[in-house]
Structure formats: structure tokens, C-alpha cells
N, C-alpha and C positions, 0 to 999 in steps of 0.2 A: 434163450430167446430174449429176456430180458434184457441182458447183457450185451447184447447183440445189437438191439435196439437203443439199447444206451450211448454203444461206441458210433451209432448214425446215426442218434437224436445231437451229440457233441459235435460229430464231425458237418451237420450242416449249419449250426449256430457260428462255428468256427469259421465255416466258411461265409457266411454271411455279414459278419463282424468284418473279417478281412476284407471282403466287399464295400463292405456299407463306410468302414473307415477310409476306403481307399477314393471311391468315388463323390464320399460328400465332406473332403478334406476343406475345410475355411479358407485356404490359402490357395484352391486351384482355382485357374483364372482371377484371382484379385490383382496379381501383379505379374509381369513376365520374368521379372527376377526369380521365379519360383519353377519355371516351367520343367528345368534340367531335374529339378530334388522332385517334381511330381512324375515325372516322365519315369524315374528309376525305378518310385513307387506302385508306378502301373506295371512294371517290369515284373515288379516282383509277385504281385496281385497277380499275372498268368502263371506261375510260377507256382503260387500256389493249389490255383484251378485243379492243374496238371496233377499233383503231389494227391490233393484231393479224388480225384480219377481213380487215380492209385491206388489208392486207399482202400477205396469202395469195391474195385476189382478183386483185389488180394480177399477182403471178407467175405464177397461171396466166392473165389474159389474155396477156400478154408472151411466156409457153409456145408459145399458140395464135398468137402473130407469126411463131416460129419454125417452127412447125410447117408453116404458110402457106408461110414463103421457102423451105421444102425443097423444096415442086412447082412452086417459079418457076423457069424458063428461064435466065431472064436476071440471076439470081444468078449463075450460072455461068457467065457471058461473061465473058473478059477475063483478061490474064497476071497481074493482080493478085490473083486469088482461088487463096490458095494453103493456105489454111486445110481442114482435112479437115472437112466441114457435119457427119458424120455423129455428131460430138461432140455438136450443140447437137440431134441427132433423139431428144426424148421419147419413151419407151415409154409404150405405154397404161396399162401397171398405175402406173407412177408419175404420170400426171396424177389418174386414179383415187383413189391417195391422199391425196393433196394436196386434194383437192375433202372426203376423207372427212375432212380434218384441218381445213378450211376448215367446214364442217359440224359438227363438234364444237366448234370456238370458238365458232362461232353460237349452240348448245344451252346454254354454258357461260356466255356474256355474257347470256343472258334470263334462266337460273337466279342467276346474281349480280346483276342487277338487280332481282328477286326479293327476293331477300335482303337486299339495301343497301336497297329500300323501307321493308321493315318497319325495320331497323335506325333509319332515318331516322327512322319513325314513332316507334318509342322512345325516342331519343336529343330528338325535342320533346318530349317528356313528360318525361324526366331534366332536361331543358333548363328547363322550366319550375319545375321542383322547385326546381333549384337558386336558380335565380331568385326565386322567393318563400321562402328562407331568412332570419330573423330569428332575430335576437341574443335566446335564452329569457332569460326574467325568475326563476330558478330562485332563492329563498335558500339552497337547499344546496349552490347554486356561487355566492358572490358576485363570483368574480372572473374570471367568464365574460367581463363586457361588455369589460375592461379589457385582457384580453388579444387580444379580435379585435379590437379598437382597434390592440394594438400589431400584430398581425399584419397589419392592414391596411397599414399603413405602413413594415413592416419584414423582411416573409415573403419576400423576394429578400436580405436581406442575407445566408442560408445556403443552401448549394442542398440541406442535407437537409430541407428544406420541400419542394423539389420532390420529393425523392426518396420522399417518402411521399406524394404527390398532392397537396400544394396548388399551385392554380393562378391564383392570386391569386379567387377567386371567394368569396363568403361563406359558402355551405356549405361549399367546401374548409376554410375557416378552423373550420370549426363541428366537422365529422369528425376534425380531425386534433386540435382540442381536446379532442374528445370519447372518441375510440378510442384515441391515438397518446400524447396527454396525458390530464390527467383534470381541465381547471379546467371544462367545458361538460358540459350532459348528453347522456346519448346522442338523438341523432334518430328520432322516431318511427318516419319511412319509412325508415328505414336496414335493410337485414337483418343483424340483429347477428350471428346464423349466421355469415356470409359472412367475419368475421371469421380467419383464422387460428387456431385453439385453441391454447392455451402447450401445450409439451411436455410430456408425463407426468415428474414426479421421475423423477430413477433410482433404480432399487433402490438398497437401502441394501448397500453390504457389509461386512462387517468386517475393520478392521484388523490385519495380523498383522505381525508384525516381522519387519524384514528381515535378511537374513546377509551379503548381498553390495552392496558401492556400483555397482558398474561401470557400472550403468545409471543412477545420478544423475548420474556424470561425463559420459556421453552427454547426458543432459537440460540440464548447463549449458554445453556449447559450447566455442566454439572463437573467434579473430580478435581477444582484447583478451589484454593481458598480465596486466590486474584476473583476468580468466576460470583464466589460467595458475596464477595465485598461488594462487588460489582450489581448486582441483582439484589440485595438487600440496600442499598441508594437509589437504587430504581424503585421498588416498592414506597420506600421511606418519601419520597419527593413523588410519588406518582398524580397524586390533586396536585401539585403545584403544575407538573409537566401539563397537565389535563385542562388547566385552566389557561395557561399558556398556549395552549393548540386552541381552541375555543374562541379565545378573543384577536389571534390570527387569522383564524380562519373567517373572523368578520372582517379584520380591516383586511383582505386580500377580496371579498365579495367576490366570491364565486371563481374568481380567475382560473381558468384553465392550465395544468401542471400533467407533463408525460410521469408517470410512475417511470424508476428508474430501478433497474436489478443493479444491486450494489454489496459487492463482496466485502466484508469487513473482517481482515488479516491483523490478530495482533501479534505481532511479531516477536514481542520480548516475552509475552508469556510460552512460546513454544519451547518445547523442554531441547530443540536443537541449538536455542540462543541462550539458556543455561537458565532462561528463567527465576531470576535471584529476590523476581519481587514478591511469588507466592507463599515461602515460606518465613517472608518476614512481616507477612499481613497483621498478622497476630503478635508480633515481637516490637511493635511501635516503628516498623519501615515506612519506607517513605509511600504516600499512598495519593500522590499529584497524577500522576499519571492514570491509574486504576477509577478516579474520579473524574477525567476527564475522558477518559472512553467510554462510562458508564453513561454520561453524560450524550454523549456522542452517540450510541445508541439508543438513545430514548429517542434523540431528536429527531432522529433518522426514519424511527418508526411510527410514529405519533405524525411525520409528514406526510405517509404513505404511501413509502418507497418498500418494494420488494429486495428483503436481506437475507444474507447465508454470513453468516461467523461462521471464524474459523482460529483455532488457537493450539493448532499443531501441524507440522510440516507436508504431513501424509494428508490429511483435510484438503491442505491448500492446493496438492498437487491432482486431488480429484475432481477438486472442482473447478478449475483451472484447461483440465486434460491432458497434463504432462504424461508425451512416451515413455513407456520405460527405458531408465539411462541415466545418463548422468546430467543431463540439461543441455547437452549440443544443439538437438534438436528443435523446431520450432513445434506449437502446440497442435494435436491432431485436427482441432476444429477449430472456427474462432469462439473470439473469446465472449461469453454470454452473459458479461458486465456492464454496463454504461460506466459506472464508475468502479473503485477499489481502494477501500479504505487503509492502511496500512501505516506502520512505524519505520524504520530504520533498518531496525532487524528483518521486518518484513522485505524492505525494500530488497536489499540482498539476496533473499532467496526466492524471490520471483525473479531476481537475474540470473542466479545460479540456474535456476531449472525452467525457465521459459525460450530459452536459447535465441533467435534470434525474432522470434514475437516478443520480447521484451522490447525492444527498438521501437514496435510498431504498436503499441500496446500501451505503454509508458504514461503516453499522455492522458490518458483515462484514469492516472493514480494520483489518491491526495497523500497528502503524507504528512503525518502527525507529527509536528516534531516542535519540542518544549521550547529550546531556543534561540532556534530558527535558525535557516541556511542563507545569507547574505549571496546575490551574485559570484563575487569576486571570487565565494569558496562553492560555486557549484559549476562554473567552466569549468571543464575539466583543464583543454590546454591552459589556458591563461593561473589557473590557479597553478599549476606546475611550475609556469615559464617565471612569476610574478612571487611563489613561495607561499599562497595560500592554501596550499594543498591540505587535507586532514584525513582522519581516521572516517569522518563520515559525507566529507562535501563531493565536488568535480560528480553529481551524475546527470549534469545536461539537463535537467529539466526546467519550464519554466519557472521564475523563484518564487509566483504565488500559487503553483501545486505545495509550497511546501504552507503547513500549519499548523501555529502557533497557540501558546499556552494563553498570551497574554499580548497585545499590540504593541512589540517593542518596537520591531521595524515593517514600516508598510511593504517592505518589498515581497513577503511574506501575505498569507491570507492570516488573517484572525480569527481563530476556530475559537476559543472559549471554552468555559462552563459554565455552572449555575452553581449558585449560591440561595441557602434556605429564603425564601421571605415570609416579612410575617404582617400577618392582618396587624388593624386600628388595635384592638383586643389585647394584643400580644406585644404590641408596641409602648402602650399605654402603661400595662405591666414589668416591663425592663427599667420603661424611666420610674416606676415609684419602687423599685426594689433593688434596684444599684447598690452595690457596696463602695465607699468611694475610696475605700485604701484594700480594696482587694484587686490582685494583679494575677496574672497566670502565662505562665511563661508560655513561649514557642519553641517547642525543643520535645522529642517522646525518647530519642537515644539518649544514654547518658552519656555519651562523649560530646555530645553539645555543651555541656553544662561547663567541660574540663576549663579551668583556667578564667571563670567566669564570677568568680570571687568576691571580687573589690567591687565590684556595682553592683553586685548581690546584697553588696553590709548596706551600700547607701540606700537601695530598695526598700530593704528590709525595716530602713529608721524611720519608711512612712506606710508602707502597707504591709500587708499579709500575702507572703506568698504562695502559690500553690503550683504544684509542678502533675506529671502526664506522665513522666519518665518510666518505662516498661522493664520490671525487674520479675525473676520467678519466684526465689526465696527472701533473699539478702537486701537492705534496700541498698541501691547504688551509691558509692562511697562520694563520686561526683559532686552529689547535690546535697547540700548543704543539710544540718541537721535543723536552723530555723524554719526549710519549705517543706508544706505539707504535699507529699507525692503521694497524688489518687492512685498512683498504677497506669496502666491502658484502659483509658474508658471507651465505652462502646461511643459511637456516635453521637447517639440522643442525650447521652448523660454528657458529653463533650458540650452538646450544645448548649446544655440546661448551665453547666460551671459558667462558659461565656456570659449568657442572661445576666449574672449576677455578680462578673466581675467587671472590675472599671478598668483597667489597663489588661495590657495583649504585651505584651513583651519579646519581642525575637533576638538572638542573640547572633547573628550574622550568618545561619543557615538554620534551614535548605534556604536556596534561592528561588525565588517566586514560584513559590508554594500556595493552594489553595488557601490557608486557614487564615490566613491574616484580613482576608477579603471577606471568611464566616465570622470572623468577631467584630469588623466591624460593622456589619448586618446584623449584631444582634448588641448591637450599644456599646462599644467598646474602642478606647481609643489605642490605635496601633503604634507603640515606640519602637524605633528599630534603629541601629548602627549608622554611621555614616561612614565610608569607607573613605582612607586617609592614608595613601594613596590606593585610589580605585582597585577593588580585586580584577586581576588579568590573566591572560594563558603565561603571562612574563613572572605573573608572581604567587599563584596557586594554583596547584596540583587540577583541582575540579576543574577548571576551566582550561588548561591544557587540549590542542584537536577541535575541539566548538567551533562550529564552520557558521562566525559571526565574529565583526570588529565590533559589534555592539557601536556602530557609530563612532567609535574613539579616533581616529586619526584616515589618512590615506594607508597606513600601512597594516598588518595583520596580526594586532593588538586586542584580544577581546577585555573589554573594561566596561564594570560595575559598581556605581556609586552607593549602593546601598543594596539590600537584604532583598529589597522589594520593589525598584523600581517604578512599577506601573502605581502604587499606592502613594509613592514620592511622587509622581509627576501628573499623573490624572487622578487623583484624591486631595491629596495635600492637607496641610489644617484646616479645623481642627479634628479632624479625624485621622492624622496621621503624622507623626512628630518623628524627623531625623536629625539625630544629634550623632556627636562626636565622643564616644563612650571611652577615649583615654582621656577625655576632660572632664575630671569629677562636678566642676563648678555647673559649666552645660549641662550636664546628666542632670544631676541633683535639681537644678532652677527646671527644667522638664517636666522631671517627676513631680513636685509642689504646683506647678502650673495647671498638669493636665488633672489632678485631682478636684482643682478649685472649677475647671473647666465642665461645662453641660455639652453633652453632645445627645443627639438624634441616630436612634440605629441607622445606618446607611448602606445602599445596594445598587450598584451602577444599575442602569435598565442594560447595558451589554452583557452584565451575568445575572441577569435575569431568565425567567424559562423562556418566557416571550421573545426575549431579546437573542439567545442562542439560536430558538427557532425560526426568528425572522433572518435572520443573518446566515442561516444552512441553508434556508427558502433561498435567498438570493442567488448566493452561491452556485447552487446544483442548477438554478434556471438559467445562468446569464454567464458563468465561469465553461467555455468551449475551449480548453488546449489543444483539438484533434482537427480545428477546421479551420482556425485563425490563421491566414499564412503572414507569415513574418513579411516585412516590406522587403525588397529589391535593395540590396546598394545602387548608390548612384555610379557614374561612370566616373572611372579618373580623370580624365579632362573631359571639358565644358567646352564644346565650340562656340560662338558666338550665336550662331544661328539657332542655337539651343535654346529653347524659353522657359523658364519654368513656372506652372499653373501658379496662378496666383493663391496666397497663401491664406489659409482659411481664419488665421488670427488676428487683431486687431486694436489695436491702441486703446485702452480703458480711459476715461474721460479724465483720468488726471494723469495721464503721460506717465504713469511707475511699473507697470507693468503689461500683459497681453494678455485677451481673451478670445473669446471664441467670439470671430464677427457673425452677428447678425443675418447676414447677406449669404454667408459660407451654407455651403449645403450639409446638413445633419450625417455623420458615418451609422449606418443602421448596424453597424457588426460592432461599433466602439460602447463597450461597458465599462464605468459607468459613462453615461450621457455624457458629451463633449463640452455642452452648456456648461458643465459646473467647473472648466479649465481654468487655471489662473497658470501664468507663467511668470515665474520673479526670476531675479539674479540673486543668487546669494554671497554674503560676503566671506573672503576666501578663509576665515574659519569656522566657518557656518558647514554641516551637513546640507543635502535639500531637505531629509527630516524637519530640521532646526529652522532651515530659513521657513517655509509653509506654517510649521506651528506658531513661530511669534505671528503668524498674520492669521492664527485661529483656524489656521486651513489642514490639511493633511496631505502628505506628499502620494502623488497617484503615479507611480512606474508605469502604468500602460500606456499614459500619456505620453510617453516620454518619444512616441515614433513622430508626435505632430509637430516635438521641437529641433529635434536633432537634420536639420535645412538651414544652409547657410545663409536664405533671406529673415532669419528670425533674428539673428544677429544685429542687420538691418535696422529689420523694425526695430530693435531694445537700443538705438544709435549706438554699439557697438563694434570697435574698427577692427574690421581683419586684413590686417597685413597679407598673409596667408590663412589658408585654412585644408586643417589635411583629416583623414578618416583615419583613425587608430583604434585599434583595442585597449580598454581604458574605462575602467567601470565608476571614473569620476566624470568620463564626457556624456553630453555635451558641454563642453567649459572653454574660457576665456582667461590668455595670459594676457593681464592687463597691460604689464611694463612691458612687453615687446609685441603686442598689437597680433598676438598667435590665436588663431582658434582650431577648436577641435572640434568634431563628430565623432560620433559611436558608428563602428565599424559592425561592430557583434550586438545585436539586440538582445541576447542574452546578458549581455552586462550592463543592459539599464538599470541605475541600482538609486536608491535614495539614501544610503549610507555614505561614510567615507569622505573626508574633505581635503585639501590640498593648501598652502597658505600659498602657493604659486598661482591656483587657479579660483576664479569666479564659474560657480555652476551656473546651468541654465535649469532651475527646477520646476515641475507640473505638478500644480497643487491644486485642489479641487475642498468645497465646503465639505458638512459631513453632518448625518442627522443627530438632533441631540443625544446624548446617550448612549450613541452607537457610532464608534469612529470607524467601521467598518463602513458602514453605507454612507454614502453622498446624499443628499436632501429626496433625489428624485429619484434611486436607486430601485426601491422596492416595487 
């Protein structure tokens, strides 16, 4: 009986499994691609009904065998029947049931045959639909026919084709063109309804600043030593961060700020980009980068933006909602970012695997990058056609999504970092405890050191040196046996050496690196290289691929005049001394100079907390690449009867250059404010860079749509013989000796790099707040 009961306690579980899987399959009815693989299923589902029937019949005949042998006699003859019969004597009520359960399958297998009829019935008619699917002759998609072409041939090479219902069928290809992508139109018989509805925005809410980190330290993890470094600079700098939100958040008085969801993707730490900066955190690597994304997220969170890090490939693609596949496909839902912070490495593989929501998506990414993508290397065609092409430029975005370490070139945003500062107290104490012949190199590899010899003796004959350089047992053969080498010191103890020495010494790498900018914030005068011929992609390895001419020529040269740039040209003495270290005489008179020399700790207010976070504030409020639309070109010929609006510029009271008239109506979508325009001519070896800076100004590339009109020409009494639109990431400009001018064809290559000894530019320069060349006076 048991037994019995057992084999029809399984056989209705079974049955109802096969039921229950069959009818509340996730895939019936979501898509019509599926209907033939549900249809077979139901096929099989009466099939088993049936088999079930079966089953149940066969047991209770085989019941009723036993039933039979219990009034047989002659069962019970014999020393071998030692078994108790009274096991295998069915009770009534349990055949009873069995017949009622055998009767219910029966009711259940008519009603699901039923069912799977009509289904059948339906599934010909879908069947036929699909079948008389043709390729629409639509000219508002013309590139319908070409792509169910490729997918005819090519919709197995991802399985997220399958995963959205193609099934290699021509309507599959036609639907998922049509709903999934957008080159087809939609299908008549289609029910658009049926579609999913995008999710309601979220509310909007407002951002308020925050007081405490502890919960961004949670948001950025745990398992890389990058991660450790990262979050031990955050805690270490957390009152400075704090008092920096504080005294922002009074000079913004109240103003109103949408909280923004913003992804922050670091892309070199993912172990798919090889990750080479984690395990040398600890080995004295280079640690620019890891400082200034730490930086990066403090600011981010102290503003009171909603963040997700992310620092692995599988992360990115969750939170993203990449199908599974290989990235052909576009993302299942949109994308629930305002912004997304990312590197190079990152950038890449949100192309790889956003498929063509990448295109549409894009302009929502900033992109951290040390230094910097010029125009001319982020067209794509033009850098091909022109030979700017690199390892990392041509990705069409506009050039101030891309940001920078340090404000080499305005075409670029200026993202930053922070650098320690220090109270009256602590200031007070550097200058009465200085050592004035103690020096400390810049340099923690010892292959920095290699070859650095001969200005080490002449160092050596007036200070004391003291080196960083990162060794486990051995000390490094490199550095010389007169400097004292601490090892790798931790941070604090790094900062405390600075305190108390008087020269910083870099010996011509890294390149604009953070620490030159910490020593001279903590009293310290910076000596560094003078490059003699400039380092370039033409004459060192490092700078090889850099999708930036660094301003050096019209053509695709990157060139660097010294170690540090930004401290040569926005510092300068005496806080920063660039000599020519194959001249022992220069060197030497340097060293004796900066000794005799008083200097004051110094800290731009731009790598200030304050300063980074008024400058991210701006930024994220006033920087829209999703909604800006590019201006129209004008027409190739001009009728006469053509007039063109008068032009919103205006002769400055001493006739040298044009500003924004008075009388002109304000653009409410132009950031920064129009007011702050200046438009000069520069001379034809001059960058726009170069020409804006000698007049104290900084050159603004967004402006650059208000000059590129052949009436400004006009107004600067500049003759144009002709004037033609070209692609040309030095127009707008003027050939003087034969009376040519040019416009910018590609608004993408308005650029402030790059000069021409053929052509006079037409540059937009704009004032700039003290301290902060990022913003313009009236910016914030």
C-alpha cells in the first residue's frame, strides 16, 4: 500500500511540475519569436497527460492482480511463501482514489487539448505572418534593407540576438530592427502596446552637501591596494574636504542643485585592462592618477551627488544592463546615469559592450584623461585623413568631455586635484624650521636616478641629499652612496621630509605629476629640467600615440618644455626655477641662488578643496553635451537677397579687437556667459592658447561658433578675397598675403591648439576668476 501510494504520490508531483513548467514558462507570450519553441512544448505537455493516464490505469489493473491472488488458495501452498500477503491487500478507499485521480487526469488532458488546439490555431496564423514579412521600402529608414541583410548572415554571431527573440526568421530581424534598434519601421501587426513602457524619470531631488565621507569609503571597496591608497587620502584630507564643502556651500547661498546618479568607472584598475597600477602601490609607482580619482570622489560626494563605483568589468556591465553577448546589442533599459565618470580604458569597454547605446549615451561621459585629447586627435575622420590618428584619440566626442590633470590646454575641461593646506600654525612652523641646504629628490623608482650623476656631485657640494627611492633588501646601486634614501614613505611621513626641506628636485620625470605642487605647499622651492630640444612623440618613447600637439606646431608633434609645465608657467619664481641641467654653470648659479632665496609655502586656490569643488559644482550644473545642438552650416552660395542677422559683436573702444555688444541679445544656453567674449587675431606663430594668455585672458572653444561668420572678418577690417568652409582645426583663420579666409566646417574641430605661420587665427578669449582658470569671473 505504501508503495503504491508512493508510485501516485510521484506520479502527480510529476505531473504537475510538467504542468506548472510548461504553462508559467517566462518566455510564453513575451515575444512572438518564441511561439513555435512554446507550441512544441505544449505538444509535449498532452503527451505527457496521456502517458500519465497510462500509468495510473496500468496500477490499478495490477491492484486488481493483487486483489485476485489474495482469495487464491494456492498462493498460499508451499514453505516458500513466507512473505505477510496482507502488505500488497488494497483498501477500498485507496483504489477509490486512484480511479478519482485517474479521472481527473482524464478531465485535465481534454481541457489541455482544448487549449493547445486553439493555440495551434493561432500560432498558424502568427506562422503565417511571419512568413509573409518583407523588407519595407521606408525612405525614412534607408538603412533598413542593409542591415536585415547583415542580420541575415550574421544574427548567430551574438547570442544577444537571441536574447531579445531573433530567431533567425525575417520578421524576427524586422522587430528587433524596429523595437530593439531603430534602423526599420515599426510593423503594422505588431501591438506596439505590448511593448514594455521605459520607466518613469525619477524624481528629481535636490542636492545637499554632505558632512560625513564614511559612506563613500563603503561605496569604494575593498581587495586592490589602488582601492587602499585611495581611501586612506580620503580619510587623511577629510577636515580639509569638509571645510571646503562648508565655505562653498555659503558662497553658493542656498542655490538650488538636481542631485545627479553618476557612475564612476575606473577603467585601468579593472583587472580586463591589466591593471598594472595596483601592485605597484607599494613598490614606489607612479600614484597621479590614483590621487586624483580619490580626489574625484570626494568631490563628487561631499557635492551630493548619487554614486556607484565600479572597478571591474562584470560591475560595469550590471549596472549598465548589458544583454548577455558580446556588446552588439543595445542596453536592455535606459541608461539610469546623468553622468559617468570613466578613464580611457573605461571608455573602450562601454563601447565594446553597450553596442549601439553607446552612440546615444556618450555624451553623458567625462573622461578623465592626464594629458588631454586636442581636437585634431579626436575626429575621427580628419585625424585619419590629416595623420593624427593614435592609440587613444578619433572617439567623436566633444573635447571638453575630455579631463585633464592639470590646464594645459583649454580645449579640454580642467578637472584637478587637491593638494594638503595648511593653517597660520603650520605655516609659521616650516618657515622657522627649514633646512636651507637640505634638498629631496623627485624620483621613488630607481631608474630615475640612472645617469643622473654629474648634477648630483654639484648638488651634493651644497646640500644634503635625501632620496624615496623604493628598494626590499639591497639599497639601489642607482643612487648614489652620498644620498640618504628613506625607502618608501608613507604619505604623512613624505609630507613631514617636505616641511623641512628647502629644494624639491625632479630630474625629468614623471611628467606632471602631483608632488611638485605638495612641496611647494609645504615650503619648498621646485627645481626642475629644461628640455633642450623639447621632449616629443618624434623623440621619446613616453609620449609616442598622446592624442595632444601640446600646442607645438600645426602639425602632430607633441612637445614638452620642461618636467612640469603648469608650475613653469602658472607658478613660475620664486617658487619654481627651470634651468638647463647639461649646463653645469646654470645649474650650479640655481642651486646657490634658491638657497639664499625666502620662499612662503604656496597653494594655487584651483588645487585647493574648495577650489576642485567649486570647479566640479560648475561643471555638472552648466556643462549639457546631450542637449546643446551644434549650429547648422551655412549654405554654399549666398544669394544676394540673403541677409544675414546682424552680428551680436562689437568694436571695443579702442578698435584692436570685438566684444559682445551691449545691444546683442544674451544666448541663455551659452556657458560661460557671452559677456566675458573677447575675440583677437593672433599672430601667425601664435596658438589661440598664446594669443588670449599674453592679454591675461584664456582661450574659450565654445565660443568659437560666435566667430566662425564671414561678417566678423568685416568687423576686424580683414579682406577676404574669398572665403571657403573646410575642415581645419586651425579655422577660423586668415591668409594674410593672398587675402583667403576660412571657416570651420566641423564644429568638432574648434580647437585652441595648433598654429600655422601661413595663417592669422580668429581666437575667443574670455577673463577668468583669480586662481581658478577654469571659470570665467561670472561663471559660478
Amino acid at each position: 500500500r505504501i508503495f503504491v501510494l508512493g508510485i501516485g504520490f510521484f506520479t502527480l508531483c510529476f505531473l504537475m511540475t510538467s504542468l506548472g513548467g510548461q504553462f508559467s514558462a517566462k518566455r510564453l507570450g513575451d515575444s512572438p519569436f518564441t511561439i513555435r519553441t512554446e507550441v512544441m512544448g505544449a505538444l509535449e505537455s498532452r503527451g505527457v497527460l496521456r502517458r500519465m493516464s497510462d500509468m495510473l490505469e496500468m496500477l490499478m489493473k495490477r491492484m486488481d492482480i493483487l486483489a485476485r491472488l489474495e482469495n487464491s488458495t494456492d498462493f498460499h501452498k508451499g514453505d516458500e511463501a513466507r512473505f505477510p500477503l496482507d502488505r500488497f491487500q488494497p483498501a477500498a478507499g485507496l483504489m477509490e482514489r486512484i480511479q478519482a485521480i485517474a479521472q481527473n487526469v482524464s478531465d485535465i488532458a481534454i481541457k489541455v487539448d482544448q487549449i493547445l488546439r486553439n493555440s495551434l490555431l493561432n500560432g498558424k496564423v502568427m506562422e503565417g505572418r511571419r512568413d509573409q514579412c518583407e523588407v519595407p521600402r521606408d525612405p525614412k529608414y534607408p538603412d533598413c534593407a542593409g542591415k536585415v541583410e547583415w542580420m541575415r548572415a550574421r544574427w548567430t554571431s551574438d547570442p544577444c540576438y537571441a536574447f531579445f527573440g531573433v530567431d533567425g526568421t525575417e520578421c524576427s530581424f524586422l522587430i528587433y530592427l524596429s523595437e530593439v534598434e531603430w534602423f526599420c519601421p515599426p510593423l503594422p501587426w505588431r501591438n506596439q502596446t505590448a511593448a514594455a513602457p521605459s520607466p518613469p524619470p525619477l524624481p528629481r531631488v535636490q542636492a545637499a552637501f554632505r558632512s560625513d565621507l564614511a559612506h563613500l569609503l563603503e561605496l569604494i571597496g575593498t581587495g586592490k591596494e589602488s582601492l587602499s591608497f585611495m581611501k586612506k587620502r580620503i580619510r587623511h584630507l577629510a577636515q580639509q574636504w569638509l571645510g571646503g564643502a562648508r565655505r562653498l556651500e555659503q558662497k553658493l547661498k542656498g542655490r538650488q542643485r538636481d542631485q545627479k546618479h553618476i557612475l564612476i568607472h575606473i577603467g585601468f584598475l579593472t583587472e580586463e585592462s591589466g591593471d598594472v597600477f595596483s601592485p605597484r602601490v607599494l613598490k614606489g609607482g607612479p600614484l597621479g592618477e590614483m590621487v586624483q580619482w580619490a580626489d574625484i570622489l570626494a568631490a563628487l560626494f561631499l557635492l551630493g551627488h548619487s554614486l556607484r563605483v565600479t572597478v571591474s568589468l562584470k560591475e560595469l556591465q550590471s549596472h549598465l544592463g548589458v544583454p548577455p553577448g558580446r556588446g552588439n546589442c543595445p542596453l536592455t533599459s535606459p541608461l539610469p546615469f546623468d553622468l559617468i565618470y570613466t578613464d580611457y580604458h573605461g571608455l573602450q569597454q562601454m563601447k565594446q559592450h553597450m553596442g549601439l547605446s553607446f552612440k546615444k549615451y556618450r555624451c553623458r561621459v567625462r573622461v578623465i584623461d592626464t594629458f588631454g585629447t586636442e581636437p585634431a586627435y579626436n575626429h575621427e575622420e580628419y585625424a585619419t585623413l590629416r595623420g593624427y590618428r593614435t592609440n587613444w584619440g578619433y572617439w567623436n566626442l566633444q573635447p571638453t568631455q575630455f579631463m585633464t590633470m592639470f590646464p594645459h590646454t583649454p580645449d579640454n575641461s580642467f578637472m584637478g586635484f587637491v593638494s594638503e593646506e595648511l593653517n597660520q600654525t603650520e605655516r609659521q612652523f616650516i618657515k622657522s624650521n627649514k633646512v636651507s641646504s637640505m634638498a629631496v629628490v623627485y624620483g621613488k623608482e630607481a631608474s630615475i636616478w640612472k645617469g643622473k650623476e654629474k648634477f648630483l656631485a654639484i648638488l651634493n657640494k651644497y646640500m644634503e641629499i635625501h632620496g624615496t627611492v623604493y628598494y626590499e633588501t639591497q639599497r639601489p646601486p642607482e643612487v648614489p652612496a652620498f644620498v640618504k634614501n628613506h625607502g618608501l614613505l608613507p604619505q604623512h611621513e613624505f609630507q613631514q621630509l617636505l616641511r623641512k626641506a628647502k629644494l624639491f628636485i625632479g630630474f625629468g620625470f614623471p611628467y606632471e605629476g602631483p608632488a611638485p605642487l605638495e612641496a611647494i605647499a609645504n615650503g619648498c622651492v621646485f627645481l626642475q629640467a629644461r628640455f633642450n630640444p623639447p621632449h616629443s612623440s618624434l623623440n621619446h618613447e613616453f609620449f609616442r600615440g598622446k592624442p595632444t600637439s601640446r600646442e607645438a606646431t600645426g602639425t602632430a608633434v607633441f612637445q614638452v618644455s620642461s618636467q612640469h609645465p603648469y608650475a613653469e608657467d602658472f607658478i613660475g619664481k620664486p617658487h619654481v626655477w627651470t634651468v638647463d641641467y647639461n649646463n653645469s654653470e646654470e645649474f650650479e648659479a640655481a642651486v646657490k641662488t634658491i638657497m639664499r632665496t625666502q620662499v612662503d609655502p604656496y597653494l594655487p586656490y584651483e588645487y585647493t578643496c574648495e577650489g576642485m569643488l567649486e570647479r566640479i559644482h560648475a561643471y555638472i550644473q552648466h556643462q549639457d553635451f546631450c542637449t546643446t545642438p551644434s549650429p547648422p552650416l551655412p549654405p554654399k552660395t549666398k544669394s544676394p537677397a540673403m541677409q544675414s542677422p546682424p552680428s551680436p559683436l562689437a568694436l571695443s573702444p579702442n578698435a584692436t579687437h570685438l566684444v559682445w555688444s551691449p545691444s546683442a541679445s544674451r544666448d541663455p544656453q551659452a556657458w560661460p556667459p557671452v559677456e566675458s567674449l573677447q575675440v583677437w587675431v593672433s599672430e601667425p606663430q601664435h596658438t589661440c592658447t598664446e594669443t588670449c594668455r599674453r592679454r591675461g585672458l584664456v582661450c574659450e572653444p565654445t565660443f568659437f561658433r560666435f566667430l566662425n561668420k564671414e561678417e566678423v572678418f568685416l568687423q576686424l577690417s580683414i579682406t577676404c578675397d574669398s572665403t571657403e568652409y573646410e575642415m581645419n582645426h586651425l579655422y577660423p583663420a586668415v591668409a594674410e598675403n593672398v587675402h583667403e579666409c576660412y571657416l570651420q566646417k566641423e564644429p568638432l574641430l574648434f580647437s585652441c591648439a595648433g598654429y600655422n605661420t601661413k595663417y592669422r587665427r580668429l581666437c575667443p578669449c574670455r577673463d577668468y576668476r583669480p586662481g581658478q582658470v577654469a571659470l570665467c569671473r561670472d561663471c559660478l
